[in-house]
C-alpha positions as CSV (number, residue, x, y, z in Angstrom):
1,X,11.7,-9.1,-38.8
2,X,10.4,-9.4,-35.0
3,X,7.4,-10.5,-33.3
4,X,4.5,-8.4,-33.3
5,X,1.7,-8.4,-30.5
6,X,-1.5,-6.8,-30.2
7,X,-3.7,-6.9,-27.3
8,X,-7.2,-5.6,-28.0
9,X,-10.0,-4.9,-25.6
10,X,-13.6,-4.3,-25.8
11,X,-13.8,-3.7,-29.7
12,X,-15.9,-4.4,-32.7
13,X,-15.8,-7.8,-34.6
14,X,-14.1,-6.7,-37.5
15,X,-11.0,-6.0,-35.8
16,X,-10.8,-10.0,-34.8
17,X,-11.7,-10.4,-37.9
18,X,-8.9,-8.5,-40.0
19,X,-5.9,-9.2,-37.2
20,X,-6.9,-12.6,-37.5
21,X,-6.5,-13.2,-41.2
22,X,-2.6,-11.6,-40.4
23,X,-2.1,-12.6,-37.2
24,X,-2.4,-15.8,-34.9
25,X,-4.8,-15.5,-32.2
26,X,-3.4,-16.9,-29.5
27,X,-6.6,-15.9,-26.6
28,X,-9.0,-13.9,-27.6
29,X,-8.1,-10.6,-28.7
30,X,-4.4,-11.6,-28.3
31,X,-2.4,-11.9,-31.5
32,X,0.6,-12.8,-32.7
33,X,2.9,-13.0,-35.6
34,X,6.7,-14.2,-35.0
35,X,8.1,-12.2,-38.3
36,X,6.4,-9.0,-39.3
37,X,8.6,-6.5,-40.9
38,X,8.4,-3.4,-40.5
39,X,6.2,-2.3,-43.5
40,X,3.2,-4.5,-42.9
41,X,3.3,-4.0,-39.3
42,X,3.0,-0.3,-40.3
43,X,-0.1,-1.2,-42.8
44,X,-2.0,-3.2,-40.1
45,X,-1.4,-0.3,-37.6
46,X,-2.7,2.2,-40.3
47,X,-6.1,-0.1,-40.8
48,X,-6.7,-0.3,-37.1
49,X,-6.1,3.2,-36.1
50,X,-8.0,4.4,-39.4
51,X,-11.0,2.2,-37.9
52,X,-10.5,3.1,-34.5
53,X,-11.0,6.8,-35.5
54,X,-14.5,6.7,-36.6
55,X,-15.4,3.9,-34.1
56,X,-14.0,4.8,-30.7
57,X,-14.7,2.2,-28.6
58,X,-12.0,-0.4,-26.7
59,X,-8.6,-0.3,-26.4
60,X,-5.4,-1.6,-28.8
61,X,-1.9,-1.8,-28.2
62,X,0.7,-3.0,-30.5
63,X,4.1,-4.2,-29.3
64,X,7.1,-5.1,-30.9
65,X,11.1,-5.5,-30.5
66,X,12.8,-2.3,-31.7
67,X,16.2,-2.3,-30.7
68,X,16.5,1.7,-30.7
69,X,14.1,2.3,-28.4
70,X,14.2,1.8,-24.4
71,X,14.7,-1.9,-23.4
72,X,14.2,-3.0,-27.0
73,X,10.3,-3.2,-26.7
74,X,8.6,-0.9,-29.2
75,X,4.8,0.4,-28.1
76,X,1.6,2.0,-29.6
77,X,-1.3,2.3,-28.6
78,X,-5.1,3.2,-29.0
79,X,-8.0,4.3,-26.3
80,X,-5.8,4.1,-23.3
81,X,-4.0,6.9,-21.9
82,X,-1.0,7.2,-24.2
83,X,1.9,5.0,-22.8
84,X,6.1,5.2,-23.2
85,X,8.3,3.2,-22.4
86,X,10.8,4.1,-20.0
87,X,14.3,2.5,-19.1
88,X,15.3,3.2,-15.2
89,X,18.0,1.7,-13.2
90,X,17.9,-1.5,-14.8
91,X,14.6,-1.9,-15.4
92,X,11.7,-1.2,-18.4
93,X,8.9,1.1,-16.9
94,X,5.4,2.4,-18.5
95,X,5.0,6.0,-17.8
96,X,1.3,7.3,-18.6
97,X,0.6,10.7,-18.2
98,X,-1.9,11.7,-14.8
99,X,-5.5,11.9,-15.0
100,X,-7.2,15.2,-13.7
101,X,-9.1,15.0,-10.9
């Protein structure tokens, strides 16, 4: 079961509200839970992106150590540009896609 973080930015109450009845807060709108298994962190992403759908406003990302995916650092994420997570010469890299001009 590994750590879980989410970072949260410019959104409602109720999401400090629900992540922090699961979570620790650590600053605000940064939480943290040192053992989430898989499952729940799968129901707590369900709840925010089910909110985040008729809401639209902020930004979440959820991050977590997956050990089958590049540099071990699993990523989701909500209102930003969609992120990966890219392993390059050594080193862990966030692609995001280009913006139109």
């Amino acid at each position: 079961m590994p750590m879980a973080v989410v970072v949260t930015r410019d959104v409602e109450d109720r999401y400090r509200g629900f992540l922090g009845s699961v979570m620790l807060e650590l600053a605000p709108g940064v939480y943290a839970h040192p053992r989430m298994s898989m499952a729940v962190r799968g129901r707590v992403w369900a709840v925010l992106s089910d909110w985040y759908s008729s809401l639209r406003r902020g930004s979440i990302v959820m991050t977590w150590a997956e050990t089958s995916a590049d540099g071990g650092l699993g990523l989701t994420s909500l209102g930003e540009p969609p992120k990966d997570l890219v392993a390059h010469n050594a080193m862990l890299l966030v692609r995001r896609p280009l913006r139109s001009p």
